[in-house]
C-alpha positions as CSV (number, residue, x, y, z in Angstrom):
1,X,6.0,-12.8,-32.0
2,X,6.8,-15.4,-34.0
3,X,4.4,-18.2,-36.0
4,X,5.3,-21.6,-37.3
5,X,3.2,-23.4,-40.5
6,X,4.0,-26.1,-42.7
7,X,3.1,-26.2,-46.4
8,X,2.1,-28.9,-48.4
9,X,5.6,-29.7,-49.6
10,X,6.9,-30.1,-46.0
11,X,8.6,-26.6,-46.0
12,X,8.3,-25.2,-42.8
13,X,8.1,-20.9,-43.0
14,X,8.0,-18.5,-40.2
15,X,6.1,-15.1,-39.9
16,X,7.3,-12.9,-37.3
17,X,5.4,-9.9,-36.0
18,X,7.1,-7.6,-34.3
19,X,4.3,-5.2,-32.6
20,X,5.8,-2.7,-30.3
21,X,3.7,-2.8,-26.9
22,X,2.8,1.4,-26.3
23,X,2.2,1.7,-22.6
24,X,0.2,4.7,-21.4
25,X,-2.7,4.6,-24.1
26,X,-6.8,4.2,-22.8
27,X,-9.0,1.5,-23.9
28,X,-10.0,3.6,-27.1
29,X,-5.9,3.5,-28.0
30,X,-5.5,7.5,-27.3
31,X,-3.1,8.7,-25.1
32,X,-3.4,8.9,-21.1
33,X,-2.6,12.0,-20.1
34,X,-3.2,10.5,-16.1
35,X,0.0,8.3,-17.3
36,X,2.5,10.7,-18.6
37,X,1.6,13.1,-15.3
38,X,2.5,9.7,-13.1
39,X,5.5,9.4,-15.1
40,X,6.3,13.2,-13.9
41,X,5.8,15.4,-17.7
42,X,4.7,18.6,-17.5
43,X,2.9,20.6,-20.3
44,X,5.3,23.2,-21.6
45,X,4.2,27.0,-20.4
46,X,2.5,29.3,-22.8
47,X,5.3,31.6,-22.3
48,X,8.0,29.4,-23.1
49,X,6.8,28.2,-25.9
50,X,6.7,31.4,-27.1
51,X,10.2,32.3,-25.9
52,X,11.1,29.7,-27.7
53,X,9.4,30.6,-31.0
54,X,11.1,34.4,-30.6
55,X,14.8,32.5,-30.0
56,X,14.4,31.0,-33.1
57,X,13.2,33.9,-35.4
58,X,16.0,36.0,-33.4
59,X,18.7,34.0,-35.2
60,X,16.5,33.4,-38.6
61,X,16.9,37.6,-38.5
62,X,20.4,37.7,-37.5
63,X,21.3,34.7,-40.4
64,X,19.1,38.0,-42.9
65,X,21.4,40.5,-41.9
66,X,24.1,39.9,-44.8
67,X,21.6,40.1,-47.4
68,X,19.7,43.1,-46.0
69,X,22.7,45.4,-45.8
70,X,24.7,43.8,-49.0
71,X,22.1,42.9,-51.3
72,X,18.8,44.8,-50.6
73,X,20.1,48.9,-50.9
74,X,20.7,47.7,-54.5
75,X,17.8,45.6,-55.1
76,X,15.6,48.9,-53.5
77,X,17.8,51.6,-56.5
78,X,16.6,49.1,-59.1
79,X,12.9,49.2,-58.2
80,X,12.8,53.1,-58.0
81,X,14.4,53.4,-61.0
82,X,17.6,55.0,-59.7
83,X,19.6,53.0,-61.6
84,X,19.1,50.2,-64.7
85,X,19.8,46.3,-65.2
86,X,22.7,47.5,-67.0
87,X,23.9,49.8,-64.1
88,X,23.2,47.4,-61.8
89,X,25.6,45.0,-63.2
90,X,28.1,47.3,-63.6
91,X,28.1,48.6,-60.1
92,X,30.4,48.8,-57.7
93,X,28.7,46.6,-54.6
94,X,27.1,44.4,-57.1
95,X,29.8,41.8,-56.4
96,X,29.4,42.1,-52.7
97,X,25.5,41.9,-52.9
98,X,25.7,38.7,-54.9
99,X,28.2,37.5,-52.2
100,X,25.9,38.5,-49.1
101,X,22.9,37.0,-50.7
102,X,25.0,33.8,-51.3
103,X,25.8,33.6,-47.6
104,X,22.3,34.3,-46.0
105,X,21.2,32.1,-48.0
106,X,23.3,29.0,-47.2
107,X,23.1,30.2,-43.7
108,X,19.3,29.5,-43.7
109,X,19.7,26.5,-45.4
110,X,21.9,25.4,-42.9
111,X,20.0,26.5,-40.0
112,X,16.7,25.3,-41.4
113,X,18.2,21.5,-41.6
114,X,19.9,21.6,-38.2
115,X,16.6,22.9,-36.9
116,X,14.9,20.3,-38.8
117,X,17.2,17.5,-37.5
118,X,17.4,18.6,-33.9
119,X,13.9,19.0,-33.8
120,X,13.0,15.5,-35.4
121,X,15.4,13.6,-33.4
122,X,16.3,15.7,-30.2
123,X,13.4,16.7,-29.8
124,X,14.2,20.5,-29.7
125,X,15.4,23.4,-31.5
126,X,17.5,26.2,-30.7
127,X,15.0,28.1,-28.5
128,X,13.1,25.4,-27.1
129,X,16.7,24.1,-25.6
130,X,17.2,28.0,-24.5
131,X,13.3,27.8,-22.8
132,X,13.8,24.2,-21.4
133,X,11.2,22.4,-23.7
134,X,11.3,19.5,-25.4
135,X,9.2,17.8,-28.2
136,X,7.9,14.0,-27.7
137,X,5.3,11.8,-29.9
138,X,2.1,12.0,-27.6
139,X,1.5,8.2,-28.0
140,X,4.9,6.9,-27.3
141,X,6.8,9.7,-25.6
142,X,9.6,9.1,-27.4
143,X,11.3,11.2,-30.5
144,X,8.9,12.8,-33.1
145,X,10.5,11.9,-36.1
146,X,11.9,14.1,-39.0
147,X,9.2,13.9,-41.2
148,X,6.2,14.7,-38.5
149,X,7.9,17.9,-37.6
150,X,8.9,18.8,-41.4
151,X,4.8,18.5,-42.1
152,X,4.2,20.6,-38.5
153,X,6.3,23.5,-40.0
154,X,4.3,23.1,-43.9
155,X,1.7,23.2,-41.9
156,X,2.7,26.1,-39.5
157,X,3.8,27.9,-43.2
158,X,0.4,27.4,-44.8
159,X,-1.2,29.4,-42.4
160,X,0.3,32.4,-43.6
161,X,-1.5,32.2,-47.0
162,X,-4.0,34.0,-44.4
163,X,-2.4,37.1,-43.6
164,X,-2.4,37.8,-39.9
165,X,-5.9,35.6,-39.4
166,X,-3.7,32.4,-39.9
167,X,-0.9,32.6,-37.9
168,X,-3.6,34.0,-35.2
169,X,-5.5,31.4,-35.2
170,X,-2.9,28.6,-34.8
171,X,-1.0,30.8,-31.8
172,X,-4.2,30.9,-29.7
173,X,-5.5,26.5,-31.0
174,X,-3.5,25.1,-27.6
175,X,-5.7,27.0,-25.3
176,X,-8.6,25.3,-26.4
177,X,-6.9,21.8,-26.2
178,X,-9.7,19.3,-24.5
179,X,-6.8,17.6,-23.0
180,X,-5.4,20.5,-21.3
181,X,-2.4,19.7,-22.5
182,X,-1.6,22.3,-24.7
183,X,-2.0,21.1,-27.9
184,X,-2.6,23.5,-31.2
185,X,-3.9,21.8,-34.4
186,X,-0.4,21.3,-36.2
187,X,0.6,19.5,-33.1
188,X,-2.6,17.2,-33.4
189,X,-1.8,16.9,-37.1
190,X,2.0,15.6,-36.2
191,X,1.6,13.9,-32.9
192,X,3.8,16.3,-31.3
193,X,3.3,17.0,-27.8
194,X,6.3,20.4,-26.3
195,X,6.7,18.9,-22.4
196,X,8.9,21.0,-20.0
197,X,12.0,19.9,-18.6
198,X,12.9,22.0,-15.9
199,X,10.2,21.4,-13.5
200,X,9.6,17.9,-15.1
201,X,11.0,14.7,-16.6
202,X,13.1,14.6,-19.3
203,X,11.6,12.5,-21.6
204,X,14.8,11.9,-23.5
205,X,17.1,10.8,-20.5
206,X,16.4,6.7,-21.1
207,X,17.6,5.9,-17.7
208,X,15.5,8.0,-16.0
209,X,12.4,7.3,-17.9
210,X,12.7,3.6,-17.9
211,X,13.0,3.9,-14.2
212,X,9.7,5.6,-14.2
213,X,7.9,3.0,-16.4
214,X,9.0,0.8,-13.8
215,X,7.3,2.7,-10.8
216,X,4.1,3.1,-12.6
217,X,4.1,-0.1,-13.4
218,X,4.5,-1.6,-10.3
219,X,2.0,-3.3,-8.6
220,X,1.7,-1.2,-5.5
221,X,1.8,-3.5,-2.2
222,X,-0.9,-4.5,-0.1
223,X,-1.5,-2.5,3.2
224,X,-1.3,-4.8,6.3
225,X,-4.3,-4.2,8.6
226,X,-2.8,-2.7,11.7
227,X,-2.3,-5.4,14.9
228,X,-2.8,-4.6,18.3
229,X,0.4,-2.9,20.4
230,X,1.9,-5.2,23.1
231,X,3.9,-2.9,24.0
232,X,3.8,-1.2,27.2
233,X,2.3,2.1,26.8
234,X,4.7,5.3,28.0
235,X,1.6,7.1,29.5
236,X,0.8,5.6,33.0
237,X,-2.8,6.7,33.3
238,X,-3.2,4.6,30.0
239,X,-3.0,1.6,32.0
240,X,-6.0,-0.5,32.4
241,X,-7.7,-0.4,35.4
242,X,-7.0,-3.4,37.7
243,X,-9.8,-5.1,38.5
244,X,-9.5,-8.2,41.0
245,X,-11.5,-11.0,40.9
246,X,-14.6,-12.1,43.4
247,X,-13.1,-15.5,44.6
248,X,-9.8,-16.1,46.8
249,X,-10.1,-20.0,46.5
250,X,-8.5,-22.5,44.6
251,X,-5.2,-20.6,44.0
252,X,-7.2,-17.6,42.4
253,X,-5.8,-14.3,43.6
254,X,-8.2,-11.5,44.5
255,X,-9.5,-9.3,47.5
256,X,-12.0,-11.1,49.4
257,X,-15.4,-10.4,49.7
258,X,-16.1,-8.5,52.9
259,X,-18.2,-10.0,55.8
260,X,-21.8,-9.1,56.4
261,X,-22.0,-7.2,59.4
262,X,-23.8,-9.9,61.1
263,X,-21.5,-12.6,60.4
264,X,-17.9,-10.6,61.4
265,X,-15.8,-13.0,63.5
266,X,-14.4,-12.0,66.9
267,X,-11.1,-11.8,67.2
268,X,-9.4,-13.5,70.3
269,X,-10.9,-14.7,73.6
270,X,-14.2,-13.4,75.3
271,X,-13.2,-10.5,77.6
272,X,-15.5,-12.1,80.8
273,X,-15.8,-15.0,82.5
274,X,-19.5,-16.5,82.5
275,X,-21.3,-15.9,85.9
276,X,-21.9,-18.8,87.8
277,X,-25.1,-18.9,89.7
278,X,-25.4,-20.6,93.6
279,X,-28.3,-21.8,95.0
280,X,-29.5,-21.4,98.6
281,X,-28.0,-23.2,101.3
282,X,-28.7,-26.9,102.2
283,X,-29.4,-28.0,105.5
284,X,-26.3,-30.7,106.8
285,X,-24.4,-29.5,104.7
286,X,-20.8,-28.3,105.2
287,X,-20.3,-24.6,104.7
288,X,-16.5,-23.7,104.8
289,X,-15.6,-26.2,107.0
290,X,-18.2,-26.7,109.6
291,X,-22.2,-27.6,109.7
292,X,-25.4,-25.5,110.6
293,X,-28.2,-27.5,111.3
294,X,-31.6,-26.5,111.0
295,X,-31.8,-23.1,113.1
296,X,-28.1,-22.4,111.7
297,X,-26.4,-23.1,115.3
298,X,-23.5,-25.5,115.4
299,X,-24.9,-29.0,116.9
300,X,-24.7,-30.0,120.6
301,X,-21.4,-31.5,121.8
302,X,-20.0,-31.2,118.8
303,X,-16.2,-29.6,118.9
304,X,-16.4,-26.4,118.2
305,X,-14.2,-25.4,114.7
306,X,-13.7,-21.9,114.5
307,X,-14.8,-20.8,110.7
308,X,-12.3,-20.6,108.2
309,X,-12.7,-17.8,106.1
310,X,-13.1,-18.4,102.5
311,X,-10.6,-18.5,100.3
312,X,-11.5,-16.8,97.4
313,X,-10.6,-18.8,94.2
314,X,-8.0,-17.2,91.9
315,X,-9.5,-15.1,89.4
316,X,-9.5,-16.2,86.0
317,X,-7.1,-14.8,83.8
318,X,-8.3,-12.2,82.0
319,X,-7.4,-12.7,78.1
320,X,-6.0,-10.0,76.3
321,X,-6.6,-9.5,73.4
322,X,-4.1,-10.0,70.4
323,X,-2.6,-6.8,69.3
324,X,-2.4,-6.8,65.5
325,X,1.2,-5.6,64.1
326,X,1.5,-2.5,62.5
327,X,0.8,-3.3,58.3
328,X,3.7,-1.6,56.5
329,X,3.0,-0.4,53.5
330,X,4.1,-2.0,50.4
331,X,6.2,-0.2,48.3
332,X,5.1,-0.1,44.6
333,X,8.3,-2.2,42.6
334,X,8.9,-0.5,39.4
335,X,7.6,-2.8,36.6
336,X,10.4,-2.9,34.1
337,X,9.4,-1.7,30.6
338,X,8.6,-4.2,28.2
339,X,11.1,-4.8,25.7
340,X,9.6,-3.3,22.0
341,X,11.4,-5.5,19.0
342,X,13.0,-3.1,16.7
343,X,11.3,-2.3,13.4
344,X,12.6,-4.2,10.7
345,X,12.9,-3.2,6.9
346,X,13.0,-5.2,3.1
347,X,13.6,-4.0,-0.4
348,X,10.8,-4.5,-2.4
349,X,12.0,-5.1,-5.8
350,X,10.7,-3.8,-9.0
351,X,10.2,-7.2,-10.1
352,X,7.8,-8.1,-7.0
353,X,10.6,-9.8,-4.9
354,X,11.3,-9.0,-1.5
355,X,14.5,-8.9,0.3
356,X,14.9,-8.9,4.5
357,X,17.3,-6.7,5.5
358,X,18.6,-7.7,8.5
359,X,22.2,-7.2,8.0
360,X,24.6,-5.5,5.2
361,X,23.7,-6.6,1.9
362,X,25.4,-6.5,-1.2
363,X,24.0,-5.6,-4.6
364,X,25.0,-5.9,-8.1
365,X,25.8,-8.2,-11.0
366,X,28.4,-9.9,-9.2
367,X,29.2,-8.7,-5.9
368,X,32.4,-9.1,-4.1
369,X,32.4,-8.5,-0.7
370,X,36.1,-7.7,-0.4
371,X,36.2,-4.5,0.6
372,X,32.9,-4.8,2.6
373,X,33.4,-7.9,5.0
374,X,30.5,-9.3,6.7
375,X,28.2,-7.7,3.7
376,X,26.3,-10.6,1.9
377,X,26.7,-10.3,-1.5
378,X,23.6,-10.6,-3.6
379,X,23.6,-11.1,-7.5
380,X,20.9,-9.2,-9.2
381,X,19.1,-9.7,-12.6
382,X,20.2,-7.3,-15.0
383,X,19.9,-7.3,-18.7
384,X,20.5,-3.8,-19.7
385,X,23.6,-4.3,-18.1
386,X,23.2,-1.1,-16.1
387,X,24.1,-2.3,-12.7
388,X,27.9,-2.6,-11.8
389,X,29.8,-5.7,-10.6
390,X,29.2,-4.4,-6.8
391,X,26.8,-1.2,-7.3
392,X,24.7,-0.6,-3.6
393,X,25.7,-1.6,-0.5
394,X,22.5,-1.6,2.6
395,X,22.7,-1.9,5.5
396,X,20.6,-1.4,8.6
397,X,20.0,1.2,11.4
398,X,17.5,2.6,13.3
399,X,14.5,3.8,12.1
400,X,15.2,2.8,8.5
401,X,17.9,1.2,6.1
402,X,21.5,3.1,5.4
403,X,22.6,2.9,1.3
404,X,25.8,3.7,0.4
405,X,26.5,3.9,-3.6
406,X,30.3,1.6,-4.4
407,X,31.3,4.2,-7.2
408,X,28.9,2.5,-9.9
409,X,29.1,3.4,-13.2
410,X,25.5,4.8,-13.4
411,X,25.1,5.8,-9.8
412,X,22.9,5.4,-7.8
413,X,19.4,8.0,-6.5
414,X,16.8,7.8,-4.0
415,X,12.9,9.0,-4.7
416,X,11.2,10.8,-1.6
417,X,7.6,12.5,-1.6
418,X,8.0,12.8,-5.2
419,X,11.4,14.3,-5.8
420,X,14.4,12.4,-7.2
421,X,18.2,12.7,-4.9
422,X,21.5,11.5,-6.7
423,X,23.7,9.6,-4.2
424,X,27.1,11.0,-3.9
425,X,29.6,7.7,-4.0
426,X,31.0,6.4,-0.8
427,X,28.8,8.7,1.2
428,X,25.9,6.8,3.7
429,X,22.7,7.9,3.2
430,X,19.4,7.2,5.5
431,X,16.5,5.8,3.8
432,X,13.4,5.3,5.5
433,X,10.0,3.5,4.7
434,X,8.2,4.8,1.3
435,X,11.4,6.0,-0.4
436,X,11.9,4.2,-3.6
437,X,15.9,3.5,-4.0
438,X,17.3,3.7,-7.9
439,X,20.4,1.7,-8.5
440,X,21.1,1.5,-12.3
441,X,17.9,0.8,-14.6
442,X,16.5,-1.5,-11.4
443,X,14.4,-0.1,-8.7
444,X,13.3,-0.9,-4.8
445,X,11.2,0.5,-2.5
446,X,11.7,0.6,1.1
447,X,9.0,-0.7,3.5
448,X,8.6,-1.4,7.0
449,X,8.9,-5.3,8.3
């Protein structure tokens, strides 16, 4: 941060303030301990730690042994008495006492400053890189510096001015850490923090870490509310039930509504003929052919015309009734299956962008698409410079997204349910929706379209 002013003479002069933003620290400015378990550190086991303490005091004893079997058998005749100052000169193993103590003791001067070092700037000593443990700053999880861990072990050494209370009393502090991080008083004093790395994060592998800063960071994305199916479901009975409407007119299909029994039509033609009544017999009038008069003889001097019998009219047809044709049953048609649009996938960025994959894709610096035709080559954003010219190929498939790693230089990894994969180079691997892909410093998660 830098800020401009202007003095009276017309000099302009610049201040810059360089303040180092310290993610993972709560609104009082102490350390999260919610944020370094997201970023995947583990407290150090009590019996590591102490593993690691006898590993050290193992070689401290070892570095003694010149001086105990050189130096001290002498030193031990002088204080009984066995022998004087002036005898003690003049002995035989003086010389090779004054040589043994000599070499324990640049040995421990030696092996007190590469401790020292180590410690400061790796993070670890001897034993703690035996027992897998490592030493961070709690406020920036980075390196605890050479003078914090100098004043942890003055203050580790004063506690012996105590005999055996002391050192008691600082071996049992980290169990009654409020943090539950297990923290003893010189580690409070120094800002020191022991974090395992074999069931955790390294804290001092800077690729890895920065990586997960970025996940942590990242804004997580917002769930879609879920949408209705449309497609057809596999289960038959799942169907809903077919209901057909009330009305067959006006084009609207249906079942009609059946007849009241008083108002079913008859089908076909009446099956009799309607009676026809004849009245009785008028006088003068011609029956079949002839007359009757009065007293129903035939009239005098008329010809006589023998009677015709009657001709009986043709019955009416009798109307048959229409036979209805046998209804064959319709045969159910298969309805075909309803075709489901495959799922699609996108890389969600660690910088909030989104990219659809709907065919192979290219990242990297500068991709070339040479040796991948057909791949779309897309340049990434990289300042750290981690990514390679063409690092990640992607691809789709079904059911998810297909990387393949193009022999970066910092490979490539893939985060699933919490556990980090290294890609092997030129070797596909299936991705599917919630991994988090790791190409170089840059990160992407995969969802579902």
């Amino acid at each position: 941060m830098t800020q401009r002013g202007e003095a009276s003479d017309g000099m302009i002069w610049e201040i810059s303030e360089n303040t180092q933003e310290i993610e993972g620290l709560d609104a009082d400015g102490r350390p999260d301990p919610a944020y370094a378990a997201a970023l995947g550190l583990l407290n150090a086991p009590y019996g590591r730690r102490a593993a690691a303490v006898v590993c050290d005091v193992a070689i401290w004893v070892v570095l003694q042994l010149p001086l105990w079997l050189g130096a001290v058998p002498l030193l031990l005749k002088l204080a009984t008495g066995s022998i004087s100052t002036y005898g003690l000169i003049n002995h035989p193993g003086f010389v090779l006492a004054i040589v043994t103590a000599a070499v324990t003791t640049l040995l421990s001067i030696v092996f007190s400053v590469v401790q020292l070092v180590l410690h400061g700037t790796k993070g670890m000593t001897i034993g703690k890189a035996i027992a897998g443990i490592r030493s961070v700053n709690v406020r920036t999880l980075e390196r605890p510096k050479v003078g914090a861990v100098f004043l942890r072990y003055l203050i580790v050494g004063a506690s012996n001015m105590l005999p055996l209370l002391g050192p008691a009393f600082f071996l049992i502090s980290p169990t009654f850490d409020p943090d539950h991080r297990g923290r003893g008083l010189h580690d409070k004093a120094t800002n020191v923090w022991l974090v395992d790395v074999r069931g955790g994060l390294n804290p001092y592998d800077e690729k890895r870490m920065r990586v997960a800063r970025k996940v942590v960071k990242a804004e997580p994305m917002p769930e879609r509310s879920a949408l209705p199916s449309l497609a057809t479901p596999e289960d038959p009975a799942a169907q809903p039930e077919y209901r057909p409407g009330s009305r067959v007119s006006a084009g609207v299909i249906g079942v009609a509504r059946p007849y009241e029994p008083n108002e079913r039509p008859v089908i076909g033609l009446p099956q009799t003929a309607p009676s026809v009544e004849i009245g009785p017999i008028e006088a003068g009038k011609p029956v079949f052919g002839g007359y009757r008069n009065q007293g129903g003889e035939p009239p005098l001097g008329a010809a006589f015309t023998p009677p015709v019998a009657p001709v009986a009219p043709d019955p009416a047809p009798q109307p048959v009734a229409a036979q209805p044709e046998p209804v064959q049953p319709v045969q159910p048609q298969p309805v075909p299956p309803q075709s489901v649009p495959p799922a699609r996938f996108a890389l969600r960025l660690d910088t909030g962008e989104s990219i659809l994959i709907s065919e192979p894709v290219l990242l990297g610096r500068n991709p070339d698409a040479a040796e991948h035709p057909g791949a779309r080559p897309i340049a990434m954003a990289d300042d750290s410079r981690s990514l390679s010219k063409t690092h990640l190929l992607v691809q789709p498939v079904d059911g998810g997204l297909e990387i393949v790693d193009c022999r970066s230089t910092n490979g490539s990894g893939l985060i699933r349910s919490g556990a980090e994969y290294t890609v092997t180079p030129d070797v596909a691997v299936m991705v599917m929706d919630g991994d988090t892909i790791l190409f170089g410093d840059r990160t992407a998660a995969v969802v579902r379209v």
